[in-house]
TIBALO-260234 format. One record per residue (C-alpha): residue number from 1; residue in one letter; x, y, z. Coordinates in Angstrom, 2 decimals. Layout:
<sites>
pos code u v w
NUM A X Y Z;
...
</sites>
This chain:
<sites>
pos code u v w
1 X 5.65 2.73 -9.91;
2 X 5.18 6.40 -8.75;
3 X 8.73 6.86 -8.30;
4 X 10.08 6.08 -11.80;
5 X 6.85 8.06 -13.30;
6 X 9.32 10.92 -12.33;
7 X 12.53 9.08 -13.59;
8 X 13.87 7.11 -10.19;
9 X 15.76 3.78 -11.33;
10 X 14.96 0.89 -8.28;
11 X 18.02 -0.19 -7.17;
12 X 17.07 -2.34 -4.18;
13 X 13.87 -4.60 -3.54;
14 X 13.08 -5.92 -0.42;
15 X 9.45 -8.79 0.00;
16 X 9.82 -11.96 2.04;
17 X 6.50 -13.31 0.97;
18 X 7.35 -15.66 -2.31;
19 X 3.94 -15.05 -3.84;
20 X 4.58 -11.58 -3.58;
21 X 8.18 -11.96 -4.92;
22 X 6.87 -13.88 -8.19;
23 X 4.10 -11.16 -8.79;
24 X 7.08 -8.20 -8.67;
25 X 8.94 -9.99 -11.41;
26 X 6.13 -11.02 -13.44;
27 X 5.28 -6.95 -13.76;
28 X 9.10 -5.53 -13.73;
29 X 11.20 -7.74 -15.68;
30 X 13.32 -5.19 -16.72;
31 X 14.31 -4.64 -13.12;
32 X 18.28 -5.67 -13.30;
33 X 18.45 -6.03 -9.20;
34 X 17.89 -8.89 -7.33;
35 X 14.58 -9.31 -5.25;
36 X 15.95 -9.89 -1.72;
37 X 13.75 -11.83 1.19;
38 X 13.49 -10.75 4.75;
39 X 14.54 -7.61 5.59;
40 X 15.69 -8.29 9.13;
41 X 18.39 -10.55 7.89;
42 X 19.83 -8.22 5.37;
43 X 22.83 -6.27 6.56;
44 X 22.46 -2.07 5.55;
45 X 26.03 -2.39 4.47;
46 X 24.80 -4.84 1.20;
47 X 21.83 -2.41 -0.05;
48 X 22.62 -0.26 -2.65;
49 X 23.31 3.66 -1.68;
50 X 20.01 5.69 -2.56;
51 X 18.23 8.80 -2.97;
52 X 14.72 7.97 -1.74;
53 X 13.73 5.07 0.52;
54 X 10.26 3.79 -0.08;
55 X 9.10 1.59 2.66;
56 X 5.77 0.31 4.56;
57 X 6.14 -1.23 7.83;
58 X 3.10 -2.81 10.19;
59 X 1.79 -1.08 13.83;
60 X 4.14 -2.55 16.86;
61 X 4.13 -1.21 19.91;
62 X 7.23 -0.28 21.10;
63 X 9.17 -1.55 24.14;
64 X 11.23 0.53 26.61;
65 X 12.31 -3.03 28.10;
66 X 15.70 -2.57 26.98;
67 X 16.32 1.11 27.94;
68 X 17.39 0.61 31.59;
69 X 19.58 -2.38 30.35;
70 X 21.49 0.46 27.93;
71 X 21.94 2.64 31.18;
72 X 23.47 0.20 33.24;
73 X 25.87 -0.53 30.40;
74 X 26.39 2.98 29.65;
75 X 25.68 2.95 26.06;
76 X 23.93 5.62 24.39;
77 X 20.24 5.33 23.26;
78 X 17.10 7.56 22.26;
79 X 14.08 7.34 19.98;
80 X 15.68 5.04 17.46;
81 X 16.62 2.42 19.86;
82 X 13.27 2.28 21.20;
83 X 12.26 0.76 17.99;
84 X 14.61 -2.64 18.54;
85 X 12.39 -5.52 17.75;
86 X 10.23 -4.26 15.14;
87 X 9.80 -3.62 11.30;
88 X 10.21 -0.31 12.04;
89 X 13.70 -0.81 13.38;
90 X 14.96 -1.99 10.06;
91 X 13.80 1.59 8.07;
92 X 15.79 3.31 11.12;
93 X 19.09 1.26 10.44;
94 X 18.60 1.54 6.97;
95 X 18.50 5.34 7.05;
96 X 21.10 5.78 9.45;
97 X 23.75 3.91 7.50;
98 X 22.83 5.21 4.38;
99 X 21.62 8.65 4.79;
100 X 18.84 8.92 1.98;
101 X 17.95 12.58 0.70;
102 X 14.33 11.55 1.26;
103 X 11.83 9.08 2.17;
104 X 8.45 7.96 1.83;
105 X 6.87 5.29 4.36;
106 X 3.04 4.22 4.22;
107 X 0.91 2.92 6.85;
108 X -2.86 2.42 8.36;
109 X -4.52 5.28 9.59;
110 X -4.89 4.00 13.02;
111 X -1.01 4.52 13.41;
112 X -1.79 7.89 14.49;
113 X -3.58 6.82 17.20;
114 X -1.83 3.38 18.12;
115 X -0.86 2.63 21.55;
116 X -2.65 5.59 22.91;
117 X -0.22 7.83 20.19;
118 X 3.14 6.58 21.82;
119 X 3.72 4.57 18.15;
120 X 3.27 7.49 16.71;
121 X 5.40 10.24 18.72;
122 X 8.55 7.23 18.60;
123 X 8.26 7.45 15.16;
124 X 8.55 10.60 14.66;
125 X 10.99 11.50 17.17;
126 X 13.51 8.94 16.07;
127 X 13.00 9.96 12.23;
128 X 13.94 13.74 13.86;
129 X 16.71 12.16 15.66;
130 X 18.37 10.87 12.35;
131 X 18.33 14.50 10.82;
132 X 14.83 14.48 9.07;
133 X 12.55 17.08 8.81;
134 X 8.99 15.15 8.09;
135 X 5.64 15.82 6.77;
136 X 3.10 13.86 7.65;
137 X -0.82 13.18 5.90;
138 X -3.74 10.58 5.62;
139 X -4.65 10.47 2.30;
140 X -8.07 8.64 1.08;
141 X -7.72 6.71 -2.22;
142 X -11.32 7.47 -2.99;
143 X -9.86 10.63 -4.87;
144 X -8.45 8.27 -7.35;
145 X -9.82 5.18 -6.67;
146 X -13.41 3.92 -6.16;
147 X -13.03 3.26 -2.94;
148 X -12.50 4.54 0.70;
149 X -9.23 3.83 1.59;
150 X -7.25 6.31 4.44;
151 X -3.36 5.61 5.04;
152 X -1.02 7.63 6.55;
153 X 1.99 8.95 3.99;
154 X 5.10 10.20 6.39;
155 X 7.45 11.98 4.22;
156 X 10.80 13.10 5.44;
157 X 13.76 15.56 3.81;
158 X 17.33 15.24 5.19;
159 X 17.42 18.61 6.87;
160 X 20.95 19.59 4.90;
161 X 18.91 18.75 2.47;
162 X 15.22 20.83 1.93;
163 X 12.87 21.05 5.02;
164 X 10.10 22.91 3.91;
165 X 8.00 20.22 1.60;
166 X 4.27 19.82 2.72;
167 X 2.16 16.76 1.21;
168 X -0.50 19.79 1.05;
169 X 0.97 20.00 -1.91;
170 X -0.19 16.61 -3.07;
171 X -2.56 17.59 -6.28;
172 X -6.40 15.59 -6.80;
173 X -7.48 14.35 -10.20;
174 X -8.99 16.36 -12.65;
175 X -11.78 14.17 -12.06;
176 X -12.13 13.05 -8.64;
177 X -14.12 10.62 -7.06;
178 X -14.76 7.48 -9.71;
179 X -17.79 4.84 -9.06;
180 X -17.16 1.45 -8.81;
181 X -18.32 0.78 -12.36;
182 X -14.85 2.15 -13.78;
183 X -13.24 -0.88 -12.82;
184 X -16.33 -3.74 -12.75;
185 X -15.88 -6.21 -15.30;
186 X -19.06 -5.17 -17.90;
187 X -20.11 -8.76 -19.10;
188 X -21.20 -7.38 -22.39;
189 X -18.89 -8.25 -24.78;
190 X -16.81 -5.02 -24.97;
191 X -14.36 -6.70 -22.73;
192 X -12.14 -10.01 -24.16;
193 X -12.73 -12.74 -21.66;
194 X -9.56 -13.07 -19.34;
195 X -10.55 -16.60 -17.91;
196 X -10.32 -17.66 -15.27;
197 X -12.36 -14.35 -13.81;
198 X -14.26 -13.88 -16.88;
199 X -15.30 -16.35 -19.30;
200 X -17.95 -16.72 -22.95;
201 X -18.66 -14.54 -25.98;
202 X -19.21 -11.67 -23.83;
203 X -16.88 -12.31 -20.95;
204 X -19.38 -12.06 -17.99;
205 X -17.88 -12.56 -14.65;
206 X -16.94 -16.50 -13.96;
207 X -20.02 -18.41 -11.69;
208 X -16.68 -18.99 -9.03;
209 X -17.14 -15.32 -7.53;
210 X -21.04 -15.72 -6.89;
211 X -21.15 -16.48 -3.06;
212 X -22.66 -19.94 -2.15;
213 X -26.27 -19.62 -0.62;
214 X -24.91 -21.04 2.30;
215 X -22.73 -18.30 3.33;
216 X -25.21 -15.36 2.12;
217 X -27.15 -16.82 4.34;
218 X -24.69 -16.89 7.33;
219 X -23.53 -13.39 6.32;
220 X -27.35 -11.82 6.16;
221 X -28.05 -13.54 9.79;
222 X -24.21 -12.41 10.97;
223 X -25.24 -8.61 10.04;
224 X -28.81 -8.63 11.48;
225 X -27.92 -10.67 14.72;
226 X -24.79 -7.16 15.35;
227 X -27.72 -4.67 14.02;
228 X -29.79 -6.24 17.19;
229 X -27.13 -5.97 19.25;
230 X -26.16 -2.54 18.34;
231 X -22.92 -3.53 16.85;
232 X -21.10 -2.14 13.36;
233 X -20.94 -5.06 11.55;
234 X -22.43 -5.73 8.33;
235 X -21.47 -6.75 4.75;
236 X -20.47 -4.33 1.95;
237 X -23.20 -4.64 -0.68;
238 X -22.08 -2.21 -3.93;
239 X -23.79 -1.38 -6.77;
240 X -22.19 0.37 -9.88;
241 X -22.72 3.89 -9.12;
242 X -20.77 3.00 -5.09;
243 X -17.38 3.91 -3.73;
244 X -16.57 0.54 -2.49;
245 X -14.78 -0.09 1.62;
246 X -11.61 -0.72 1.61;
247 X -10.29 -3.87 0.41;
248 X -8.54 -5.60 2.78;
249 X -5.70 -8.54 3.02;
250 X -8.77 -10.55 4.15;
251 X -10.39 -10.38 1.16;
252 X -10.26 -13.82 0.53;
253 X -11.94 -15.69 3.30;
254 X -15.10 -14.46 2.40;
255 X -15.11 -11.30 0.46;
256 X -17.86 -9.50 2.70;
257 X -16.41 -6.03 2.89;
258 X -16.95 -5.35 -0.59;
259 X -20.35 -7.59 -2.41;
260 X -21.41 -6.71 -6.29;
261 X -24.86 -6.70 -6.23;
262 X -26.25 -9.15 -9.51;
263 X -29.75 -8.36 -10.29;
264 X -31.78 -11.56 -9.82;
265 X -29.02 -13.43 -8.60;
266 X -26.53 -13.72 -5.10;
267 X -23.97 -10.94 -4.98;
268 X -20.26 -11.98 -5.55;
269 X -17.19 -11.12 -4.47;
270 X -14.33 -8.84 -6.78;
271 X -12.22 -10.80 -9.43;
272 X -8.86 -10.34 -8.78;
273 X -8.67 -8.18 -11.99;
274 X -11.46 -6.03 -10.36;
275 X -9.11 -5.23 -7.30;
276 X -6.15 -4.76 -9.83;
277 X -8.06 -1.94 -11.07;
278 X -9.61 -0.61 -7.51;
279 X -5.52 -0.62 -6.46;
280 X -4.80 1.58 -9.70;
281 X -2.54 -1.00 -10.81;
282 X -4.35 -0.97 -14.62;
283 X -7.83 -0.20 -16.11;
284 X -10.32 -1.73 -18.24;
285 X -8.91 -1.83 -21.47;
286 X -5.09 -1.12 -20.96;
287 X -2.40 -2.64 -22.91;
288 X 0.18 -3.47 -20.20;
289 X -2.41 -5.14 -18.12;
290 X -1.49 -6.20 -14.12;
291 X 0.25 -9.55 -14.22;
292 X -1.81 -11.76 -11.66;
293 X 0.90 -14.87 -11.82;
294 X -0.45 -16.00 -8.41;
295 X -3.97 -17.59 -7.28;
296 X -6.83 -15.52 -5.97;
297 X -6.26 -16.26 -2.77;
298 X -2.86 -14.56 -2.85;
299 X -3.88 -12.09 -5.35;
300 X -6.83 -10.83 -2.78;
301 X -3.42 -10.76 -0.49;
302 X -1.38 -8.77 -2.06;
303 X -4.18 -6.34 -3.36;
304 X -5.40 -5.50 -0.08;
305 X -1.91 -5.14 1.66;
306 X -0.59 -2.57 -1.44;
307 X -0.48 0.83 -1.82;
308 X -2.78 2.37 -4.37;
309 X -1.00 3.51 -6.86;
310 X -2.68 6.66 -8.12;
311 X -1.78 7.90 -4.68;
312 X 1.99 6.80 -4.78;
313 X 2.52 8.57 -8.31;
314 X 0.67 11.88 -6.75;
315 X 2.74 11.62 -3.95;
316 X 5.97 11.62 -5.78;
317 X 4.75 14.45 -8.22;
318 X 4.60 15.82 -5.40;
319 X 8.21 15.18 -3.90;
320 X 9.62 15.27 -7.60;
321 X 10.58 19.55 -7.69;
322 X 12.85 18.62 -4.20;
323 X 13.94 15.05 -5.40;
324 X 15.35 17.03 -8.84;
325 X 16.55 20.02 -6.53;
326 X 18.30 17.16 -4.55;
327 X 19.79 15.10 -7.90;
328 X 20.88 18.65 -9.21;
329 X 23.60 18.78 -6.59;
330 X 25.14 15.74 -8.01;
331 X 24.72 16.40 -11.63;
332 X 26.23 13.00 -13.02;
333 X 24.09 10.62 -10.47;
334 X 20.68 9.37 -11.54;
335 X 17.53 9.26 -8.80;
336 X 18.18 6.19 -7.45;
337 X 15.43 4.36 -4.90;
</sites>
């Protein structure tokens, strides 16, 4: 989405999960290319050439298991072939075949300090190793979005290419800072009801995402038996005027990280719309509104694993004087990603 706000074309799609896969071609049916499945058993040689490579990848640790076999065979290895075995790998293939201008990849925060750092310091080395000169920053979505949400953007520039980008560059809203009741669902008839998370004349939230007694009960007892104990845990009780946790891929097993407070009444968890519009994916009142093709439970999913995208556009404002420095050089090619 961020990318073609600054005129990229998506040539290549890559999401083995089929929920995933149905809710990428419910919201970009335009899209001409196939979506492909797992990206491990896609050969580089059959994706598309490309100007930017967009990609998110989970933590691994990395193995050096294989590094003394490579010696004794006398082949040639370094930072990139310490990555064998994980997601990660496939980004480093991908780029070394193909030699993108420029990439973006997206993770957790805690990949900075993962495995003591050593995820980290691979990473970059073997994204040096293929001829990159990176940038790297966490960014919290709480700028944009209400809510707290820190991930790690790694940028990188072929060095032939332009090596002196900085994410510092990345610009805040006019307006920063929002409160969760930008994106709450107002249940006063100024919204149309979108059943099955809102429903009546004036489209108040469905009964479905009030918790059951039973499990406020468990989660009130869960949080004051870890205050006792000295522990962190505890649910995420919001009211309007909150920045909300970050939503997570758990989202669905009991919604506890982020509770709406109801006056008189059992707090309840987001509506899928809700976390549409905490991911920056659409707003109350839009006309091209998220397509949610896919149940809650793999809505909650795929909200909390995404990117938000207020961030991703920022981001590639950010990148887009270098990207059209880049596309310049080959005046009759389009930005292709």
């Amino acid at each position: 989405m961020g990318f073609e706000r600054i005129g990229g074309t998506c040539v290549f799609t890559s999401e083995w999960n089929k929920f995933s896969q149905a809710t990428y071609k419910a919201n970009f049916e335009d899209d001409t290319h196939e979506v492909n499945g797992d990206i491990t058993a896609i050969h580089e040689a059959d994706i598309p050439a490309h100007d930017v490579l967009l990609a998110g990848f989970p933590c691994q640790p990395f193995s050096i298991a294989g590094v003394s076999k490579k010696n004794s065979l006398g082949r040639p290895h370094g930072f990139a072939d310490e990555t064998q075995g994980t997601l990660f790998y496939d980004v480093v293939r991908i780029l070394r075949h193909h030699k993108p201008k420029a990439f973006l990849l997206e993770n957790v925060k805690n990949l900075l300090s993962h495995d003591k750092g050593n995820t980290f310091r691979v990473i970059t080395h073997a994204l040096n190793e293929l001829g990159y000169v990176i940038d790297y920053k966490v960014i919290d979505a709480r700028h944009w979005v209400p809510q707290h949400r820190e991930r790690i953007f790694i940028v990188g520039f072929r060095e032939d290419v332009r090596a002196d980008f900085s994410l510092d560059g990345v610009v805040l809203p006019a307006k920063p800072n929002p409160r969760l009741e930008s994106i709450l669902h107002p249940g006063d008839g100024s919204e149309i009801a979108e059943e099955p998370y809102t429903v009546g004349r004036k489209a108040e939230v469905a009964s479905k995402y009030t918790l059951t007694p039973k499990l406020w009960e468990y989660l009130q007892k869960y949080a004051a038996k870890h205050k006792a104990a000295g522990n962190g845990f505890g649910f995420g009780l919001c009211s309007p005027d909150n920045v909300a946790r970050t939503l997570s891929a758990r989202y669905y097993k009991d919604g506890s990280e982020i509770l709406i407070a109801q006056p008189g009444s059992i707090p309840r968890r987001l509506t899928p719309r809700e976390c549409a519009r905490l991911m920056g994916f659409d707003e109350p009142g839009s006309n091209r509104p998220w397509k949610i093709p896919v149940s809650d439970t793999q809505a909650y999913r795929q909200f909390g694993n995404a990117v938000a995208a207020p961030v991703a556009v920022a981001i590639a404002e950010a990148m887009a004087p270098w990207i059209d420095g880049m596309v310049a050089l080959h005046p009759k090619r389009k930005l292709r990603g």
